[in-house]
VOGU-3710 file (C-alpha; in Angstrom, 3 decimals, decimal comma):
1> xxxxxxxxxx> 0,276/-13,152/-8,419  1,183/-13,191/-12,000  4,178/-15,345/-12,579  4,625/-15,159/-16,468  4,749/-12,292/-19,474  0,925/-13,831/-20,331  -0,634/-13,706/-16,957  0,744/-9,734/-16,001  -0,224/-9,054/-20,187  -3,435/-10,522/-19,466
11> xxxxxxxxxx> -4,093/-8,922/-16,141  -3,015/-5,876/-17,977  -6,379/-5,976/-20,769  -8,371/-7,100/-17,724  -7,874/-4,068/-15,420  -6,430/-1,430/-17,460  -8,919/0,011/-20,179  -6,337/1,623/-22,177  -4,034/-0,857/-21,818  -1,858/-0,413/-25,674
21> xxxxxxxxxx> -0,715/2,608/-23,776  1,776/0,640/-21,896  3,369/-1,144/-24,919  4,207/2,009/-26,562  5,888/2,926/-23,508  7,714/-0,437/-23,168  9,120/0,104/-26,253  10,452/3,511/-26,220  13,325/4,660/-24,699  13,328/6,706/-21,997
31> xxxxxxxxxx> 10,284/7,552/-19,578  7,483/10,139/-19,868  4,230/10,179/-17,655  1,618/8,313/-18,485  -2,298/8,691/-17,559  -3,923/5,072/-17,414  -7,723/4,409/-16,896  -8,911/1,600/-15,132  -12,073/-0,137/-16,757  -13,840/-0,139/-13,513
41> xxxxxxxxxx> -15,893/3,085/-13,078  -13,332/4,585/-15,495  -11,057/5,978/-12,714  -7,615/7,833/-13,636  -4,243/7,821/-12,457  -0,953/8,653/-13,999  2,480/7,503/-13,457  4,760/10,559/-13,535  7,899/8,660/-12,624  10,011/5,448/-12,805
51> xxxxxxxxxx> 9,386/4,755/-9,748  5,693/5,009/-9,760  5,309/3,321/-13,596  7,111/0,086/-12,150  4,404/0,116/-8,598  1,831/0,182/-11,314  3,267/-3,226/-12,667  3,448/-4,652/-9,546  0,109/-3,570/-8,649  -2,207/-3,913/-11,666
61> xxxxxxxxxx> 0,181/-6,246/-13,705  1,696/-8,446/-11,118  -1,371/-8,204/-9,123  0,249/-8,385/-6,357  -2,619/-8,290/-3,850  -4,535/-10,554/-6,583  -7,301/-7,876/-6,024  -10,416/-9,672/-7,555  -9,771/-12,426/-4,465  -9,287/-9,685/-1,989
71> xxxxxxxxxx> -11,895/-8,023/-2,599  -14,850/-10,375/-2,603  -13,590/-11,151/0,756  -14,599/-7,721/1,539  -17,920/-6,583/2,536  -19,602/-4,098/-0,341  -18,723/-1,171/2,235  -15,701/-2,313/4,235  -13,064/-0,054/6,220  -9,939/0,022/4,825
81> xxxxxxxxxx> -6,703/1,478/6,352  -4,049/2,158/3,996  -0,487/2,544/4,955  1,830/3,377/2,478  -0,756/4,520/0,043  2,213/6,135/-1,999  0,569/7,749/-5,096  -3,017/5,743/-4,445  -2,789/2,888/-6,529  -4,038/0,156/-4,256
91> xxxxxxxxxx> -7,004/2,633/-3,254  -7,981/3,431/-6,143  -7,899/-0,285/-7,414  -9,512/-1,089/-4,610  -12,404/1,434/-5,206  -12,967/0,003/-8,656  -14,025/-3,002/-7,055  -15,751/-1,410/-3,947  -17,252/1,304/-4,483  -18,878/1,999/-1,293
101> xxxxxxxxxx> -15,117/1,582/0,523  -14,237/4,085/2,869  -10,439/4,047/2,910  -8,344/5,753/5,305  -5,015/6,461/3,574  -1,496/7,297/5,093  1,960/8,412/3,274  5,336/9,224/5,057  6,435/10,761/1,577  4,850/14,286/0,564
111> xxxxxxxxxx> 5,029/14,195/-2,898  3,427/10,976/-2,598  0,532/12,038/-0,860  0,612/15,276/-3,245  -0,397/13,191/-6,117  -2,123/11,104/-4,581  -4,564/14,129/-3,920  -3,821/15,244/-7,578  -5,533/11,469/-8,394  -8,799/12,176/-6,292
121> xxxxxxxxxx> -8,811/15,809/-8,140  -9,028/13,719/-11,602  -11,700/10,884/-10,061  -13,888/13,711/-8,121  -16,583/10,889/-7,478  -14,570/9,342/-4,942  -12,830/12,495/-3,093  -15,659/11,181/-0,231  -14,442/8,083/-0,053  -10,934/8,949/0,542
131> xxxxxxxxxx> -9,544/10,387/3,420  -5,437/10,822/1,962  -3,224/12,279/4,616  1,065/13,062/4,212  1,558/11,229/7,685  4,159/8,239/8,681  2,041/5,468/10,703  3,642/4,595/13,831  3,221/1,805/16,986  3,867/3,832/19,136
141> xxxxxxxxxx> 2,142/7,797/19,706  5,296/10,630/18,480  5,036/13,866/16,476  7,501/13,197/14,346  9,881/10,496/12,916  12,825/10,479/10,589  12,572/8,805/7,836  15,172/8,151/4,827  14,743/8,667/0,902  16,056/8,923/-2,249
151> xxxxxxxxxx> 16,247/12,668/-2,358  14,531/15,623/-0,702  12,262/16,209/-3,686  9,778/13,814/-6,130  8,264/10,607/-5,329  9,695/7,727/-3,207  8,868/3,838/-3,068  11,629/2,958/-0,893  11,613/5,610/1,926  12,151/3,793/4,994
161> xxxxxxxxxx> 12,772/4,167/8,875  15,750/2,483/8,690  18,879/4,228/7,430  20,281/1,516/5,961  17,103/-0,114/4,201  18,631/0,427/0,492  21,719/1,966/-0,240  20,104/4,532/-2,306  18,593/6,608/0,797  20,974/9,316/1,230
171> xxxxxxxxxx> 18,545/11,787/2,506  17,034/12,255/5,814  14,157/14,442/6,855  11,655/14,540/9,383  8,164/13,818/9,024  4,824/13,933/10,971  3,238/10,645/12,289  0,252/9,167/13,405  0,114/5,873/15,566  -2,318/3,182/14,214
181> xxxxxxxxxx> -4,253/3,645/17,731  -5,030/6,943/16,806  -6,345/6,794/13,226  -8,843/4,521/15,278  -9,430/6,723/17,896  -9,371/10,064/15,878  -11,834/8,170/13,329  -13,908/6,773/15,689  -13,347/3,326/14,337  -14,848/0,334/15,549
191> xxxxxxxxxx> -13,301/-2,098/13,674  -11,097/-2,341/10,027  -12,142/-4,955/7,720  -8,819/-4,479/5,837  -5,509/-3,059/6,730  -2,516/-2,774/3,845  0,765/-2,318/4,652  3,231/-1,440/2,441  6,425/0,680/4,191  9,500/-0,611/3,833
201> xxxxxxxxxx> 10,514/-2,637/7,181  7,864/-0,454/9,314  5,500/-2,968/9,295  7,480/-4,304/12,789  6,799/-1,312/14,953  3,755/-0,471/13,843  2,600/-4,094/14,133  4,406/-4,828/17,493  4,031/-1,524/19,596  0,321/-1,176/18,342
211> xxxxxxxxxx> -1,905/-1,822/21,740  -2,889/-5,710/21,638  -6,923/-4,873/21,948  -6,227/-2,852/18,525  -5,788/-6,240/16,822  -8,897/-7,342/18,296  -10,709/-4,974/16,170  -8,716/-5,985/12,591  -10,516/-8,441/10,362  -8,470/-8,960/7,488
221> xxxxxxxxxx> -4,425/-7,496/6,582  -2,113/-7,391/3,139  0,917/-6,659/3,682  4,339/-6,646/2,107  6,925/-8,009/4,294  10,718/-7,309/4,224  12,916/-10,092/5,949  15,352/-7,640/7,927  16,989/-10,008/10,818  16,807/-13,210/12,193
231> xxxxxxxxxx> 15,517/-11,970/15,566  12,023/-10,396/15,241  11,893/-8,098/12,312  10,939/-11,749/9,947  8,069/-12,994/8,447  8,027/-15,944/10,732  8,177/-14,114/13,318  5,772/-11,711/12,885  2,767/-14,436/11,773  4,095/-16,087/15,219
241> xxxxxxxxxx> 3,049/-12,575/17,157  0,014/-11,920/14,858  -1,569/-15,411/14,907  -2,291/-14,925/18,792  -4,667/-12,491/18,061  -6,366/-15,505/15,689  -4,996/-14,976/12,489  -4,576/-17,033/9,789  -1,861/-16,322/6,878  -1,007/-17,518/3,029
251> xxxxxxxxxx> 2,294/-16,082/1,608  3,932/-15,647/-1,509  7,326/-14,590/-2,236  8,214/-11,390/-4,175  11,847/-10,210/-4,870  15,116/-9,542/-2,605  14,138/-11,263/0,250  10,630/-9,924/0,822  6,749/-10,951/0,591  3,132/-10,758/0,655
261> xxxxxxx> 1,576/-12,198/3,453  -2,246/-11,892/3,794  -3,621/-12,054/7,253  -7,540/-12,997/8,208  -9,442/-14,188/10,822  -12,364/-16,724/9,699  -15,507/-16,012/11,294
//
């Protein structure tokens, strides 16, 4: 993860082809949507929001999955499970690195997903690698779920289960789910080489009301953890539960409280 101005500037020229882009927005007031193009394969996305343009710093700038590592862990065609795609950014990082990915991707938020879609529209070379779906990922099998956001319109990065997750989710509505079980089953997957989690303090049920043989089948996880009590929804705790299945974890700490914790087995 970068840690100084030079290593997210740097990361910046290394991933983002037209990277001057983002200093003429940096010093502007203001915000207008950007469209950036990532060198790899030349693939498009834009940031239409706040929100979204400061996910794109974490992700490409911060690098907060450190993606080059990541993905030569991978295998050139690996399974990948995406929950909390948000607008795609991850995926489509990811598929400038691995092309031959098939990623399975999962957003609680519609607008989200919406552009999201809108993204595979501009990259039409990858629309068959992506399946992109407006669907909250749950442990446990329900039809629907509420979930809390900003507002009841526009993109979200901090829509979460919990009502009081950030003080800034006013709005409630209910949205459709899908249990991690059942992308497996519905996919007819076999195993996931990577699963990335990203959903605001659902990574606990979906991690500890998933079936236990589902685990069996995971290879490698990336996940950003919130710390939300001292009793099971914790880091420790949750590397505690997950290591039983034979994982192994490294860490790093983000901002308010929260982390990424990377979780593999070693064959």
């Amino acid at each position: 993860m970068a840690n100084s101005s030079l290593a997210r500037y740097s990361n910046l020229v290394k991933y983002i082809r037209n990277w001057p882009l983002y200093f003429l927005r940096k010093f502007k007031n203001g915000y207008a949507e950007l469209q950036f193009t990532i060198r790899r394969r030349s693939i498009l996305f834009t940031t239409p929001a706040k929100s979204l343009y400061l996910v794109f710093k974490e992700i490409f700038l911060n690098d907060v999955y450190v993606m080059d590592r990541l993905a030569s862990q991978l295998p050139e065609k690996p399974v990948v499970i995406d929950i909390g795609s948000n607008a795609g950014y991850f995926s489509l990082f990811l598929l400038s690195q691995k092309p031959g990915a098939t990623i399975y991707a999962y957003d609680a938020v519609s607008a989200n997903q919406k552009l999201f879609a809108k993204h595979l529209e501009m990259n039409p070379a990858l629309k068959s690698n992506v399946q992109a779906h407006h669907r909250a990922v749950t442990g446990t099998p329900q039809s629907h779920i509420t979930l809390y956001m900003e507002s009841d319109h526009g993109n979200s990065v901090t829509a979460s289960v919990y009502n009081d997750f950030v003080q800034e989710n006013t709005y409630s509505e209910e949205v459709p789910c899908i249990s991690l079980k059942e992308i497996f089953d519905t996919n007819q997957l076999k195993k996931a080489d990577l699963i990335k989690v990203d959903c605001e303090g659902s990574e606990y049920p979906i991690i500890y009301e998933t079936p236990k043989e589902i685990w069996q089948q995971v290879d490698r996880m990336a996940m950003e953890i919130h710390n939300l009590d001292k009793d099971q929804r914790n880091m420790d705790h949750l590397q505690q539960y997950l290591s039983t299945f034979g994982f192994t974890f490294s860490s790093f700490k983000l901002e308010n409280d929260c982390f990424m914790l990377f979780a593999e087995k070693k064959n």
